[in-house]
N, C-alpha and C positions, 0 to 999 in steps of 0.2 A: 516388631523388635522387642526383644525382654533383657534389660537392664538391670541388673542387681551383682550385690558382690558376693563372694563364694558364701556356700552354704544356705541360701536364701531358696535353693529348689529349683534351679534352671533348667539343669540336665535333671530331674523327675519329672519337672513337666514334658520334657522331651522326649522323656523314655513313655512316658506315661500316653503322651499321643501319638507313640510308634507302634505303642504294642505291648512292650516290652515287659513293662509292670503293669501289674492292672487296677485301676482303679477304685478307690472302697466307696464313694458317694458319688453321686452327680451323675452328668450325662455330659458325653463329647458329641457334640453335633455338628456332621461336616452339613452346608449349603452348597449351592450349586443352582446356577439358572433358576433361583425363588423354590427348590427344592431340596427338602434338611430329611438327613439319613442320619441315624449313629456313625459315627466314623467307625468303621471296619477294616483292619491291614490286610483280611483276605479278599474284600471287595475293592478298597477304596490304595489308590496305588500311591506308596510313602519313601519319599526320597529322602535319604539323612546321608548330612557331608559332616563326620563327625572331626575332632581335634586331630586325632592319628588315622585321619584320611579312609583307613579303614580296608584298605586294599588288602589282596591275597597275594600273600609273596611267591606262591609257586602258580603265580598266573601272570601274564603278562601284562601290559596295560588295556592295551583292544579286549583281552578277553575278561579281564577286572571291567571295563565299562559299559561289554555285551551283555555282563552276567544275569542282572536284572531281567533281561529278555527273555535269555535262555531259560530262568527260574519259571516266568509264567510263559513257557512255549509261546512267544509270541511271533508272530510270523512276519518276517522283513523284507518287505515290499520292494522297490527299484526307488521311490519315492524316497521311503523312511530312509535306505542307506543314503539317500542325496541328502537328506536330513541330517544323520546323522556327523555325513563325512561335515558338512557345515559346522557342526559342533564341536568338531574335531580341531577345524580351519579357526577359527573362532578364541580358542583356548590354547591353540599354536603346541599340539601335543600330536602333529601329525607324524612326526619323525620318531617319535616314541611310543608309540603305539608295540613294537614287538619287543621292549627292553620290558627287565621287572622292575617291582619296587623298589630293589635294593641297589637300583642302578639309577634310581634316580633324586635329585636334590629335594628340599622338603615344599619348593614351592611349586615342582613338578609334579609333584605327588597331590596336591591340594589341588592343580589344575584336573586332573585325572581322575578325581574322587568330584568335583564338579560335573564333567563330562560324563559321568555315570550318571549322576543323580538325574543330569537335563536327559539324559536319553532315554532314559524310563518314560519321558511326560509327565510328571506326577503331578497329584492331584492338590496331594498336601508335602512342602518341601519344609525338612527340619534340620536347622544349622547350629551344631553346639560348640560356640566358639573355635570357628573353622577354622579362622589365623591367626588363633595366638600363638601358636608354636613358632610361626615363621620370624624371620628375622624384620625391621624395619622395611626397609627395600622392598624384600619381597612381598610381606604382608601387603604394603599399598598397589602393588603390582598386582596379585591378587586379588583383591576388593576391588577394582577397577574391573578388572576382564570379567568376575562374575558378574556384577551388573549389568556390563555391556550384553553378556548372555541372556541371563534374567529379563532386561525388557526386551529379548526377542519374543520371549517364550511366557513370561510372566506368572508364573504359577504360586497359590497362595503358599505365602513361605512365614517359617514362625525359627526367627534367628537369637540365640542367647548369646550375649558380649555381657562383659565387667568394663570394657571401654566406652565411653560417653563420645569420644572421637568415631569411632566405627558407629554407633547408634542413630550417631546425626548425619553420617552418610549415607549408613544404609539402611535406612528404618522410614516409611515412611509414616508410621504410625509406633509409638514408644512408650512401652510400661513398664514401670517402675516395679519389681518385688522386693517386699519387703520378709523379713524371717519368722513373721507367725504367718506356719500355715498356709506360706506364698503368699499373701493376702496383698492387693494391689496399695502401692503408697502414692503413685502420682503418673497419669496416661496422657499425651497430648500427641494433637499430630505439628510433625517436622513438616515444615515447610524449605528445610536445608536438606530433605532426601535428591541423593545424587550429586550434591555439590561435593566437591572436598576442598574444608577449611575455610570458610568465606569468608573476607576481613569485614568483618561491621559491626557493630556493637551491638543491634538485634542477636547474632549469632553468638557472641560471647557471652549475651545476659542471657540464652538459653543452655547455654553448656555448663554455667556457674547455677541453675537453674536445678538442673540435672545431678550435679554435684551435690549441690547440699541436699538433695534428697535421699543418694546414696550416702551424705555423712549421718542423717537422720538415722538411714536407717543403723548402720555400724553401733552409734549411740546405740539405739533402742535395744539392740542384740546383747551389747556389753554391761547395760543396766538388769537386764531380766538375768544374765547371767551373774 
């Protein structure tokens, strides 16, 4: 989970481990079973559920969530569809499968840009602040059902929120960026991943914990500038 408030380089680290941009120093290196590759988007397979879902509007939803598939010819088995339809079942977008985008609500639409992403398998999954658009209600309805998906499937995922409430849900590990350079301001692991909102004061003195790290960082941006 990567916690920072705008402009600290969220969405570049996320473009930047998509593909998208490319990087000027360093090395991304994906592991796997005690085994480290450069991460590659034409080897290594990269699910991104981004803020505007990301669907194609002259496609339906079944075929917005095949597409991944159909891009790398990949061949579907009797299995994988029994797979699949579960992922379907699962995210409760079984009925909407033949509607478009523009037929459906924004939390349907998050569902279904989910459903893509898990149906790939991906190797590396990249979430740029997936529900902030959505309203209350649904946002938490959302964050609930991906998880439940998520530990079907568990696949390593690298998620950007501005919310300290979403980080300590969904995060089970949380870094802080700060605005030089990305440069990390404070990493710890949650021990509140998966809960949502736990009354105790261990959980409050991590979330005020968290806060003044992002008010640090605010400061630090407002002083250099």
């Amino acid at each position: 989970m990567i916690l920072g408030t705008s402009g600290c380089g969220k969405s570049t680290l996320v473009n930047t481990l998509a593909g998208t941009i490319t990087s000027t120093s360093g090395d991304i290196v994906y592991v796997k079973e005690q085994q480290s590759k450069p991460l590659n988007p034409k080897i290594h397979k990269i699910g991104i559920i981004p803020q505007n879902c990301g669907l194609l509007p002259w496609k339906t939803v079944k075929e917005n969530c095949l597409l991944p598939l159909r891009i790398r010819k990949e061949q579907v088995s009797e299995s994988r569809i029994k797979e699949i339809t579960n992922i379907y079942k699962s995210l409760d977008i079984e009925k909407l499968l033949h509607k478009y985008p523009k037929e459906l609500s924004g939390g349907q639409a998050q569902r279904a840009a989910i459903a893509r992403a898990f149906i790939m398998r991906p190797d590396l999954l990249l979430m740029d602040e997936p529900f902030s658009a959505l309203d209350e209600i649904t946002r938490e309805e959302a964050r609930e059902l991906f998880l439940k998906i998520w530990n079907q499937h568990k696949p390593t995922t690298v998620l950007v929120t501005h919310s300290i409430e979403e980080a300590l849900y969904l995060g089970n590990r949380i870094i802080v960026m700060g605005t030089d350079k990305g440069n990390i301001k404070h990493q710890m692991d949650n021990p509140y991943f998966g809960q949502l909102s736990p009354q105790s004061l261990e959980y409050l003195a991590a979330k005020q914990l968290l806060r003044k790290q992002l008010i640090k960082t605010e400061v630090g941006e407002q002083t250099s500038e």
